[in-house]
C-alpha positions in Angstrom: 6.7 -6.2 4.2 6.9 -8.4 1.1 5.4 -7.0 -2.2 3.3 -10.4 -2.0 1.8 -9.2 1.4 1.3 -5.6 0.5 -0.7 -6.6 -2.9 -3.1 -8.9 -0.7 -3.5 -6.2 1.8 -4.3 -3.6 -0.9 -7.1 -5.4 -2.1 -8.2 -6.5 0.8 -8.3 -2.6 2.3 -10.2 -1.6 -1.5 -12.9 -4.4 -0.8 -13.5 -3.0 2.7 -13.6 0.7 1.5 -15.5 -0.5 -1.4 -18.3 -2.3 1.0 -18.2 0.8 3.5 -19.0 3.2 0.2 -21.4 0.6 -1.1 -19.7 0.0 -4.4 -18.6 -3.2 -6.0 -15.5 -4.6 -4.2 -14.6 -7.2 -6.8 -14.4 -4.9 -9.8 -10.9 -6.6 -11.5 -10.0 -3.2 -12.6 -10.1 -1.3 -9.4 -8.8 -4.5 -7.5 -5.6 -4.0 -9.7 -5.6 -0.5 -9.0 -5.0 -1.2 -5.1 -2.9 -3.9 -5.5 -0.9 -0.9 -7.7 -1.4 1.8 -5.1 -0.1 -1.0 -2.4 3.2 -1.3 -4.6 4.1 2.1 -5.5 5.5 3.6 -2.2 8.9 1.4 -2.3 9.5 3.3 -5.3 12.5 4.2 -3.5 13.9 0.6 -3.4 15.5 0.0 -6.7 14.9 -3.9 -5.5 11.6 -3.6 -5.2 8.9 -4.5 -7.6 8.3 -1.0 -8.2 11.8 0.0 -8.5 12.5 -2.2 -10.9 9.9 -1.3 -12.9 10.9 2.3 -12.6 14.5 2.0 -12.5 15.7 5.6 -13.2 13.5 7.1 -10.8 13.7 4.7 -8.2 17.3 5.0 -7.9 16.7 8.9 -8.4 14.2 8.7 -5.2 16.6 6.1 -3.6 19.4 8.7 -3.5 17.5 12.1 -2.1 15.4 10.4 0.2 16.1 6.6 1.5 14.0 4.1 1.8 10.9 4.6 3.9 11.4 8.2 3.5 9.0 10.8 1.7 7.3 7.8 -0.5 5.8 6.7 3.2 4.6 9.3 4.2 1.4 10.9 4.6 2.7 13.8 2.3 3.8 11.1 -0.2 -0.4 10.1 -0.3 -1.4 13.5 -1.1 1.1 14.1 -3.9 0.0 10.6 -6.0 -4.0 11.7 -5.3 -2.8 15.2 -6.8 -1.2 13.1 -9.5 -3.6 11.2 -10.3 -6.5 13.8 -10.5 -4.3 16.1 -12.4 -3.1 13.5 -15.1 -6.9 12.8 -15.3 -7.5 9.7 -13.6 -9.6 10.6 -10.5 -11.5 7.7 -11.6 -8.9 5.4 -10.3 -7.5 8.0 -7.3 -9.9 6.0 -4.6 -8.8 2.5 -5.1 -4.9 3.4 -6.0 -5.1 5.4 -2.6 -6.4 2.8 -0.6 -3.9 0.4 -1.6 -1.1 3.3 -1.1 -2.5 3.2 2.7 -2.4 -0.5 3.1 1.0 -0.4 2.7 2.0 2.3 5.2 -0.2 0.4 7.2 1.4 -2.8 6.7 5.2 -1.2 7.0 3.6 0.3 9.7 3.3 -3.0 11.5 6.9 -4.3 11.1 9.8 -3.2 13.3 11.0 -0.5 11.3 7.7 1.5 11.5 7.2 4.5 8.8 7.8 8.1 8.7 4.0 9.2 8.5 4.8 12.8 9.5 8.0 13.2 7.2 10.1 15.1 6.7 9.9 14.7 11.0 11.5 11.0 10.6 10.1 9.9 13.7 8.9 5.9 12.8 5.4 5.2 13.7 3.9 1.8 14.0 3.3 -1.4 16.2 6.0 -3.6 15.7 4.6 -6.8 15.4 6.6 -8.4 12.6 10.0 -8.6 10.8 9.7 -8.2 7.4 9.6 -11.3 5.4 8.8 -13.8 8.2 6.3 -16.6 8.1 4.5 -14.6 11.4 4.5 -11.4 8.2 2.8 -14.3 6.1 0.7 -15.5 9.2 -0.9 -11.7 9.9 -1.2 -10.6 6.3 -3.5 -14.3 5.7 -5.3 -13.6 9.0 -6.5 -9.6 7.6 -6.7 -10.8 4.6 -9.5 -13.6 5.8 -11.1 -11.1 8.0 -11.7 -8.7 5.0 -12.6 -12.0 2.8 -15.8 -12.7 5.1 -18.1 -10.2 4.0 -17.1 -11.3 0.2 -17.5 -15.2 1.0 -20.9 -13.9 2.6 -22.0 -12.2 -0.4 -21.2 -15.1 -2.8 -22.8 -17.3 -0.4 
């Protein structure tokens, strides 16, 4: 998926956590952190949005692993909770988390599928969608609205 599509499903996931663990879901600040968390596994595109933030490491990542290698995996989720606890931001673990999910949920909707039990490189998914496609943009505005409805019915 598009980093477009994997930011709106990271917040969409944190504001469905958020309302299952009856905290705010439309805190800004842990909004952006799952929008974050949805960004970071394509660390190891040097094209990406994260890549080319992170240039250096990206490539770095890029070269050992491939894309959709170790960064979506399941092992790849409990490294950045680790990392983020131990640098001493568990505040910010949950929402960062939850958009790290969204996105191998989302890759794990597209053709390609993701490597959830890596290093076993086995794809998993449902391949419903090709990668930037209007039926990508179609299904990432239909969860989105679906997760939008409980906010719409608390504003309303």
């Amino acid at each position: 998926m598009m980093a477009g599509s994997h930011v709106v499903l990271g917040a969409a996931a944190w504001h469905v956590a958020a309302l299952a663990l009856s905290i705010p879901a439309d805190d800004p600040l842990m909004l952006g952190a799952a929008g974050l968390g949805a960004l970071l596994p394509d660390i190891d595109h040097p094209k990406s949005w994260a890549g080319r933030k992170l240039g250096p490491l990206s490539m770095l990542i890029a070269g050992v692993f491939g894309h959709r290698g170790v960064t979506h995996s399941l092992l790849a989720v409990l490294i950045c909770l680790g990392l983020l606890v131990w640098g001493g931001l568990g505040a910010m673990a949950m929402p960062v988390v939850v958009g790290y999910l969204s996105h191998l949920a989302g890759d794990g909707l597209t053709i390609s599928g993701v490597p959830l039990l890596w290093p076993w490189r086995r794809p998993f998914g449902l391949p419903l969608v090709r990668t930037g496609t209007l039926t990508e943009t179609a299904l990432v505005a239909a969860l989105a609205a679906v997760a939008g409805q409980d906010l719409w019915r608390q504003m309303g």
